[in-house]
C-alpha positions in Angstrom: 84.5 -59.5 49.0 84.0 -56.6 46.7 85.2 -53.1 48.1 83.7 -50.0 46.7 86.5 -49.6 44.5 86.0 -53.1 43.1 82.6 -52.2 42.6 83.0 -48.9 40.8 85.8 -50.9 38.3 82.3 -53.7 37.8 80.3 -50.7 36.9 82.7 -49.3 34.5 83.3 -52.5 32.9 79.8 -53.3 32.2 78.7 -49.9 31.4 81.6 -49.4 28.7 81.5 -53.1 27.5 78.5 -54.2 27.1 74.5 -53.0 26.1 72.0 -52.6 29.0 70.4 -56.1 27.3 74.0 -57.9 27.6 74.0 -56.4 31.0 70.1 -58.3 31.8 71.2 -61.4 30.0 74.3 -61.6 32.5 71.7 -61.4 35.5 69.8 -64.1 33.7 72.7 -66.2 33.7 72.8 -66.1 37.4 69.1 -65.5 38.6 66.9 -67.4 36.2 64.2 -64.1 37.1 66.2 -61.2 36.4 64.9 -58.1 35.2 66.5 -54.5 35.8 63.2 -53.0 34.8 61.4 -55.1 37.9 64.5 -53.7 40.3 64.5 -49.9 38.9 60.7 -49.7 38.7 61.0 -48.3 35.4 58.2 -49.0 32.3 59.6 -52.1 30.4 59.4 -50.5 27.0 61.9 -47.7 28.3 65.3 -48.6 27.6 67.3 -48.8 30.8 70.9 -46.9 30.6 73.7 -48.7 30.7 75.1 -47.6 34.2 71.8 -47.8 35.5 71.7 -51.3 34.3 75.4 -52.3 35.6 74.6 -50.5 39.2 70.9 -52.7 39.7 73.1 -55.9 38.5 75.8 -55.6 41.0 73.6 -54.3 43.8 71.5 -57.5 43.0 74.3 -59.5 43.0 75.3 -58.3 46.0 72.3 -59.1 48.1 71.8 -62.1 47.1 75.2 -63.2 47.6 76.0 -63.8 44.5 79.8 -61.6 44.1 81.7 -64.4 43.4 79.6 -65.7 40.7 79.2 -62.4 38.7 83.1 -62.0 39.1 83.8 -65.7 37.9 81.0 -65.0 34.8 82.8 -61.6 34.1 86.4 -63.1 33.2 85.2 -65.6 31.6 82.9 -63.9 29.1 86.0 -61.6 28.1 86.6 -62.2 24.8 83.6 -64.2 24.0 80.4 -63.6 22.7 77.1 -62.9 24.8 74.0 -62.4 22.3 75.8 -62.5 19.2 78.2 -59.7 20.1 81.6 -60.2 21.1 83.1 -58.9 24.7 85.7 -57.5 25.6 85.9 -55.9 28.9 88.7 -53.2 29.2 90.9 -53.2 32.1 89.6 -56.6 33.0 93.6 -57.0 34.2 94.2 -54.3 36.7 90.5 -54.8 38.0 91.7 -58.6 38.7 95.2 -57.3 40.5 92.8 -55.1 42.5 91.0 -58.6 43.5 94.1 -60.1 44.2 94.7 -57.2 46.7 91.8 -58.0 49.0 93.2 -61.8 49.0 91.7 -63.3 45.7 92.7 -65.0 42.0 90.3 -66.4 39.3 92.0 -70.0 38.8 91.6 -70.4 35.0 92.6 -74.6 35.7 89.5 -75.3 38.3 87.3 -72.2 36.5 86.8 -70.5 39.9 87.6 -67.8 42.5 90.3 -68.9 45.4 91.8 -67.6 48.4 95.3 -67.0 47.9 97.7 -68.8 50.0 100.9 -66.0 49.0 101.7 -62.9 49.1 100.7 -60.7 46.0 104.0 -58.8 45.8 105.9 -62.4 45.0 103.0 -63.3 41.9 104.9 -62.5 38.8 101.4 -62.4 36.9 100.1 -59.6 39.6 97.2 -62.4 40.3 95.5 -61.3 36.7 98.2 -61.8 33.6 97.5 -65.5 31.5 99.7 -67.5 30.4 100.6 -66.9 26.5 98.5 -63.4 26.0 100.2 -60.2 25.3 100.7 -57.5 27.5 101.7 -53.7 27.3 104.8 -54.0 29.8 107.5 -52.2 30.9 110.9 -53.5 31.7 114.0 -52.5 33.7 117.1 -54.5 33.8 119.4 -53.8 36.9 123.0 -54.5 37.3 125.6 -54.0 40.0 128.5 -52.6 38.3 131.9 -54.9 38.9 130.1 -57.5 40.8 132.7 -60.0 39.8 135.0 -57.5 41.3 133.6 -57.2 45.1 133.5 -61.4 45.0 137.1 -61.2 44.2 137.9 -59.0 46.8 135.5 -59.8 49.7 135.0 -63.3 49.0 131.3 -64.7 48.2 129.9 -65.0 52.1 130.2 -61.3 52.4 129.1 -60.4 48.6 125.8 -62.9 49.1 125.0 -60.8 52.5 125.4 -57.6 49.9 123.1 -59.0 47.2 120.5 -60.2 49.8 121.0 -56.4 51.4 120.2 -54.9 48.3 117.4 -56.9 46.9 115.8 -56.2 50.2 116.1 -52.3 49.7 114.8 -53.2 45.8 111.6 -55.0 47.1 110.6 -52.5 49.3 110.8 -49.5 46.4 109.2 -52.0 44.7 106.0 -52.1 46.7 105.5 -48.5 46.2 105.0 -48.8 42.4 103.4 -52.7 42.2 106.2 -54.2 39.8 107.4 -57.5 40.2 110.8 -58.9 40.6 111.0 -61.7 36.9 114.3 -62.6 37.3 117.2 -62.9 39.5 120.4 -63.1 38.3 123.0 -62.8 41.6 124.3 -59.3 40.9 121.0 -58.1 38.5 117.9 -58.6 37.8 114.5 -57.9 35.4 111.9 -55.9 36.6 108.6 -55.4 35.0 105.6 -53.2 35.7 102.0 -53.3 33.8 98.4 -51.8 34.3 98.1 -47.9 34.4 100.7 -45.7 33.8 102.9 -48.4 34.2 106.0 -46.5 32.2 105.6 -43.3 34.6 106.2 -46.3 37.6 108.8 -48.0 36.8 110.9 -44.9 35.9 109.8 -43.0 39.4 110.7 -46.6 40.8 114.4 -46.4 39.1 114.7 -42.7 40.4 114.0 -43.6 43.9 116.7 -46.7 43.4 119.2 -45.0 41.9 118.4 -42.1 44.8 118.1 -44.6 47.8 121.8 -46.0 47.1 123.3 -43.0 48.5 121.7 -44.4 51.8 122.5 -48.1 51.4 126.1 -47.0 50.9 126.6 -45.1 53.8 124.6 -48.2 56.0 127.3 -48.5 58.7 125.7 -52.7 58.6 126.6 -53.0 55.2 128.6 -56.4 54.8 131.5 -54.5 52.5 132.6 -50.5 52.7 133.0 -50.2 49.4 130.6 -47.9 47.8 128.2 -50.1 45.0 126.8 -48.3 41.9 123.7 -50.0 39.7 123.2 -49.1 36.0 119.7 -49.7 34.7 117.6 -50.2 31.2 114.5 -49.6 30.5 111.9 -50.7 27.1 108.3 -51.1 26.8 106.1 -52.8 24.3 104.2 -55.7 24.1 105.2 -59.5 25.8 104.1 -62.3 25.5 103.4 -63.6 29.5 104.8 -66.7 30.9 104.2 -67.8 34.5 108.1 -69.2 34.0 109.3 -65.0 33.9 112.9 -66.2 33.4 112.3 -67.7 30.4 110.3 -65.4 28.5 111.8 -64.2 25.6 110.8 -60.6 23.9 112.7 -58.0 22.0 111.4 -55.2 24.5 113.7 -57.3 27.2 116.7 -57.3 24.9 116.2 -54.0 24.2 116.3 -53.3 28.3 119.4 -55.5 28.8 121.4 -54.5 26.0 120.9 -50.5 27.2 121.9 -51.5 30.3 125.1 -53.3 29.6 126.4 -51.2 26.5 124.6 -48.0 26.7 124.2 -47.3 30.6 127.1 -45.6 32.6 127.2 -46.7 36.4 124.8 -44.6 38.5 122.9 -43.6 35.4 119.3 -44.8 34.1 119.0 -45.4 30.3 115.3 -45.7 28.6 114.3 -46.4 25.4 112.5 -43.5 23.1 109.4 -45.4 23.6 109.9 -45.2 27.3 110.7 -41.6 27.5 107.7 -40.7 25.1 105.7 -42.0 27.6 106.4 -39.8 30.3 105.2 -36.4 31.2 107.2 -33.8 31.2 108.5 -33.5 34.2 110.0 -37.0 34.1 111.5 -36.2 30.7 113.7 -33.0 31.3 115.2 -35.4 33.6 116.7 -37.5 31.2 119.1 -36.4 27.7 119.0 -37.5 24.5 122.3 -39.3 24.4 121.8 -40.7 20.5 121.2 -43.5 18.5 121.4 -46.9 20.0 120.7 -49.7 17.9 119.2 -48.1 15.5 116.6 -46.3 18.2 116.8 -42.9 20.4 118.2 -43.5 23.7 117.7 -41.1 26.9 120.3 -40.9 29.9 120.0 -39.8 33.5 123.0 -38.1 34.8 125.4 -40.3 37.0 124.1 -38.8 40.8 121.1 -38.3 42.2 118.3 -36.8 40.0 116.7 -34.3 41.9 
């Protein structure tokens, strides 16, 4: 089950969390004899270091087939105490989307580890968000511009066959930067991205969008001729996860849809300040300082393709 770059996340996670004897009484928990000293060969009254200690319990673990187990004991502990002293293991999220990857999730109902029977791009929680916590999120709200327009005009067969078109050309720039479709709305929808660098994503994925519409417009299958345009709006901060995305209110998605509707020019990408302090500065000169919306800076792609 674990690859060596789930490993290497375990060793970081135990060797920044926790002390070399948290680390022993976690292989306690799981073999009654446990005892790094015993597995590294080293003098008992010499302190074992901490990545020494998190490297000898994996590899223990490991041979004795016991993965599943120190993963199950390793979520669980977050946020709890183990020896008096509380845990919390960082980047316990992104080291459970990684799990998810090789076919996993930790089901917090039945308190273990089960196969997954979909598709990790269609989990709105990335296999690792709860229900109810916080998380450091980025959002991007997407809109076709006059949508009510093209039904007019082409009818709603042939405007469904567009939206299903493009949401299949959204997925797949999707996949490049892990985000996850939260809402559908016919003509729009809310995007969100989390884990590392997860502002950087979402704005490389709404540059490739925007970009990539050139293509899809010129797509001699396309079920109308007429030439689409998206706007987008983009926030950050911190939301409160539901597994029902479509409901979850935040101010950070507000923020996203109002910049989109009344901020956004068709073709263009609006961010947030918070957003746009977020990304290096490549990704910045990219983007202008258009003033104050609603009471907060706001930065604006040009209308085109953002080379």
């Amino acid at each position: 089950m674990l690859d060596p770059g789930l490993i290497n996340d375990m060793t970081e996670m135990l060797s920044r969390s926790l002390k070399p004897s948290q680390i022993d009484e976690i292989g306690r928990l799981l073999m009654r004899q446990y005892n790094s000293h015993e597995i590294l060969g080293m003098d008992p009254h010499i302190t074992v270091p901490k990545r020494r200690a998190a490297d000898a319990l994996i590899s223990e673990c490991i041979r004795m087939k016991h993965e599943d187990k120190l993963i199950k004991i390793l979520i669980e502990l977050n946020e709890h105490e183990l020896l008096g002293k509380p845990v919390v293991f960082e980047g316990i999220e992104r080291f459970m989307n990684k799990l998810a990857d090789t076919g996993y999730v930790y089901d917090y109902k039945k308190r273990r580890l089960k196969r997954m029977k979909e598709d990790i791009e269609l989990m709105p929680n990335w296999g690792a968000l709860r229900e109810g916590r916080e998380y450091d999120i980025t959002v991007a709200c997407i809109d076709i511009v006059a949508s009510s327009s093209i039904v007019k005009k082409y009818g709603a067969k042939k405007s469904e066959k567009l939206y299903l078109k493009f949401q299949n050309l959204l997925r797949r720039v999707l996949s490049v930067y892990n985000g996850r479709v939260w809402h559908w709305a016919g003509d729009g929808c809310l995007i969100a991205f989390t884990f590392k660098k997860h502002p950087v994503r979402s704005v490389l994925f709404a540059i490739e969008l925007q970009n990539l519409l050139s293509v899809f417009n010129i797509d001699p299958d396309r079920p109308i001729k007429e030439r689409i345009e998206l706007r987008i709006g983009m926030d950050t901060g911190r939301i409160k996860f539901s597994n029902e995305t479509g409901n979850i209110v935040s101010e950070t998605i507000n923020y996203a849809a109002h910049l989109e509707k009344s901020f956004s020019l068709p073709g263009s990408i609006s961010l947030s300040e918070k957003v746009w302090n977020s990304l290096p500065p490549d990704l910045q000169h990219l983007f202008i300082n258009s003033g104050e919306f609603e009471g907060r800076s706001a930065y604006v792609s040009p209308v085109g393709n953002m080379n």
